[in-house]
N, C-alpha and C positions, 0 to 999 in steps of 0.2 A: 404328193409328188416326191419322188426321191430326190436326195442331192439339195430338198428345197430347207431355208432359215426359217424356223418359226420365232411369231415374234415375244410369246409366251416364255422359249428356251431362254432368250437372250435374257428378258428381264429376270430368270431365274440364277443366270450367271453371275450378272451384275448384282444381284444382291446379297447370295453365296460371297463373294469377292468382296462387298462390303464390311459382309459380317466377319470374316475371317480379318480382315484390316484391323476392326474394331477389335475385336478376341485380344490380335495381338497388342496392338498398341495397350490396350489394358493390362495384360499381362506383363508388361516392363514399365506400365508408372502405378506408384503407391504414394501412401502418405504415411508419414510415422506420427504415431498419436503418444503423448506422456501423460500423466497427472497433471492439471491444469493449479492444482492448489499445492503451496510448500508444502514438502514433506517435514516432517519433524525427529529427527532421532536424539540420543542421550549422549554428551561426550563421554569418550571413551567403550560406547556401546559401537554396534553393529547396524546397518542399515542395507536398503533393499532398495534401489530403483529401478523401475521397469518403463521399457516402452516397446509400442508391437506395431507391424505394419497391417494399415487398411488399404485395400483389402488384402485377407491373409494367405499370404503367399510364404514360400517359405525363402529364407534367406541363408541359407547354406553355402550358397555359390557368391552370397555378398561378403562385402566388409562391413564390420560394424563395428565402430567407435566413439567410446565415451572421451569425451576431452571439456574442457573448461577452457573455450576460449578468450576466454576476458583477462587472463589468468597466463596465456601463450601453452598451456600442458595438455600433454594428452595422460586420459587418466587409464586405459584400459582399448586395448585394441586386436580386434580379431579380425584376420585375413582369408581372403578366399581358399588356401590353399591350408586353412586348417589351425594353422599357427596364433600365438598370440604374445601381446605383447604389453609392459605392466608399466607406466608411469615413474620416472626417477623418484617421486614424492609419494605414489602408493608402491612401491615396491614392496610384496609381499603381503600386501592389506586386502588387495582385490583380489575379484573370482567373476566370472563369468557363467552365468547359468544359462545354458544353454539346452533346456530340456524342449524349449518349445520352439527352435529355430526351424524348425517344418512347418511351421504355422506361424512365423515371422513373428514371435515373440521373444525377448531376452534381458535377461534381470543383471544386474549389476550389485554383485556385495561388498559393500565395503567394511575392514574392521579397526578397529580402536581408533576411531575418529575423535578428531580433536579440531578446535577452532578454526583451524586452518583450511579443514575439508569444507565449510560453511559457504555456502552461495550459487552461483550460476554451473549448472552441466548439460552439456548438448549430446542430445545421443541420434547418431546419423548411419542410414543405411544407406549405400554405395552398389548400385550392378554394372553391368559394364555399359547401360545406355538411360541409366537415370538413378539419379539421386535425392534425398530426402531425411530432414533430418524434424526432431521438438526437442525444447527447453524444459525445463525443471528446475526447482527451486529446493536448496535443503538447507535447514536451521537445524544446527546442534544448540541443545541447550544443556545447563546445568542445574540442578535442582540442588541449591546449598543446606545449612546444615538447618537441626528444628532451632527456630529461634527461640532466643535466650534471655528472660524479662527479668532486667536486677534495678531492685527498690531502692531507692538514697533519698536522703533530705533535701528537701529544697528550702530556697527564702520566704519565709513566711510560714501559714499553716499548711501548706500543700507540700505532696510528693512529687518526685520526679522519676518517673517507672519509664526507663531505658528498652529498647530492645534490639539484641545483635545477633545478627547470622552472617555468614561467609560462606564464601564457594558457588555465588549465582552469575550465570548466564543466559539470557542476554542480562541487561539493567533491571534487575526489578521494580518494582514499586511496592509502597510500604500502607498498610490500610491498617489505625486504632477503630475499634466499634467501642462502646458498652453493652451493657446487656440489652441494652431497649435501642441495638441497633445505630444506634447515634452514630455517624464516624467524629472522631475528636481530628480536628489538627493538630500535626506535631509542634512542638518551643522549638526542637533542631531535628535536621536531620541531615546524616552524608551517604554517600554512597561511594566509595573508593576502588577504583579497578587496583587488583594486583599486579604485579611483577608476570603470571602466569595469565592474566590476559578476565579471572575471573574476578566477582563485584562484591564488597566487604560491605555490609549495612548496619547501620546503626541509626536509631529512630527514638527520638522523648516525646513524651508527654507529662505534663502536669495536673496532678488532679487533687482535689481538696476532698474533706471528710462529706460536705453538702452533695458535691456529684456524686454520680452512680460510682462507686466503688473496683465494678465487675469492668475490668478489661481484655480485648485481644487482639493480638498484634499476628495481622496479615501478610504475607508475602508471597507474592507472584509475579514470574520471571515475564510471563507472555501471557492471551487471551485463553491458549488452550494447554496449557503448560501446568502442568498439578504447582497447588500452593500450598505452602507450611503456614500453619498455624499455632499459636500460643496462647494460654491464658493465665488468668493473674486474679483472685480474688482478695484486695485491699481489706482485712479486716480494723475495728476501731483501735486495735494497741498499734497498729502502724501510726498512727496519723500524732501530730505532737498536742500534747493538750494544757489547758491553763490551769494549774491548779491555784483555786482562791485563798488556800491555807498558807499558800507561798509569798503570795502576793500582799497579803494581810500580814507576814511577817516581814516581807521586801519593804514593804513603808512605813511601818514601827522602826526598823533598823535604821530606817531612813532619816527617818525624824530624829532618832535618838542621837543620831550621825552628827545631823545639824546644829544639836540642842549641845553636843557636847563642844563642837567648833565654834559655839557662839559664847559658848561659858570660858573656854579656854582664851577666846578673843581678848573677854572682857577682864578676866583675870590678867594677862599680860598688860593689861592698858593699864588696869589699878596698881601693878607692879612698875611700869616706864612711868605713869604719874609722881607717884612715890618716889622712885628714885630721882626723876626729874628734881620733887619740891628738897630733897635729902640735901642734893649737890649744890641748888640755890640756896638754902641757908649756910651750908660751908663756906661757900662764896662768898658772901655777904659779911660772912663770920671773919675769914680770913681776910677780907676791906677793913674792916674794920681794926682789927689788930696792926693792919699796915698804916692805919691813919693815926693811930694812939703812939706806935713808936716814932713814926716821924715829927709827931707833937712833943712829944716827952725829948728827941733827943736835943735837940737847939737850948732848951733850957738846963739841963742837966752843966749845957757846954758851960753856960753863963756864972752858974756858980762855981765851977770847976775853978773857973780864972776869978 
């Protein structure tokens, strides 16, 4: 019948009309996906962060911005209209890669980072009817210098084998082995941040001629972070030793020591004796002379008169 609704059209309309709804609305929302795990780059080196939208749309007509806001900065920012714009604190450090913005991908380079660039970056795409952004994490590290293993004496018979490196970041930590694996605990050890923000290490251990001899001193800033290594093999002219030739002359010397302190003793005694009995017979000597003149003189008087 002309002029007549079929009721087949209508649900073909209606569903047309659906799908085209859906088309669109899909079309203007995404998700921006980043690296789920820190990234790691080297101070002072160059790094790469990317994030790309799902699904891949291309984001030519968006804005897209790198900023740290935990921080209040924005690090890197590109506008609809082509233009871009660079961070007071990266100024001249970033770039923008923008090879795969037709496929809603774009990289982020930054260069000569330093401690400062370390931590939270949000990278967010902007259309004019929906927005989307992901997080990322970045650690700068520092790999300092080969550690440095200096021998000294310690109290006793044992050594005290040092080890110093400088220039790490993050905090490292310090690992003695021997040969046979063992880790040793340190006697001391410090770790002192610099003036420039990096960690100065210095780490002892004590070891005697009976231990294993074979040492080395580990260092590693993080899990995944390359570590320096050192070793140290302690031969027997390091270690102090007792010589019995010495010692068999140390207590002859000894005794003779004593043997001549006791003679000397006894010679001074037999000398203060002596002179003690000298001065009592003068004494006595001299009593006596004073009691014969005082006898003799009364009578002398008597005949006088």
């Amino acid at each position: 019948m002309l002029g007549g609704h079929h009721p087949c059209s209508s649900a073909s309309t209606l569903s047309a009309f659906l799908l085209l709804h859906i088309q669109a609305a899909a079309a203007v929302s995404f998700q921006v996906l980043a690296p789920t795990d820190p990234i790691s780059a080297v101070l002072g080196g160059t790094v790469l962060l990317r994030c790309h939208l799902s699904p891949a749309l291309s984001a030519q007509a968006m804005q897209v911005k790198w900023s740290r806001p935990r921080l209040g900065q924005d690090v890197h920012v590109y506008r609809t209209d082509g233009s871009e714009e660079q961070g007071v604190e990266y100024w001249g450090r970033t770039e923008l890669l923008r090879d795969g913005m037709q496929s809603g991908s774009v990289g982020l380079r930054i260069r000569n980072l330093t401690l400062r660039d370390e931590g939270h970056y949000l990278c967010d795409f902007q259309s004019d009817t929906y927005f989307s952004d992901a997080a990322l994490e970045l650690h700068v590290t520092s790999s300092g210098s080969d550690p440095l293993l200096h021998v000294s004496r310690y109290e006793g018979p044992g050594l005290r084998v040092t080890c110093l490196s400088s220039g790490w970041y993050p905090e490292p930590s310090v690992l003695w082995r021997n040969s046979h694996e063992k880790i040793l605990n340190p006697e001391s050890e410090q770790k002192l941040r610099s003036a420039n923000g990096l960690f100065n290490v210095s780490s002892s251990v004590v070891v005697t001629e009976s231990l294993d001899p074979a040492l080395t001193c580990k260092i590693k800033p993080g899990s995944l972070d390359p570590e320096k290594i050192s070793a140290i093999l302690l031969s027997e002219d390091f270690f102090p030793r007792i010589s019995y030739w010495w010692v068999a002359v140390s207590v002859i010397l000894t005794i003779i020591g004593i043997c001549f302190l006791i003679l000397a003793a006894s010679s001074l005694w037999k000398i203060f004796k002596k002179t003690g009995a000298t001065y009592t017979i003068l004494e006595e000597s001299h009593s006596r002379l004073s009691w014969k003149e005082a006898f003799l003189k009364p009578g002398k008087s008597k005949m006088e008169s």
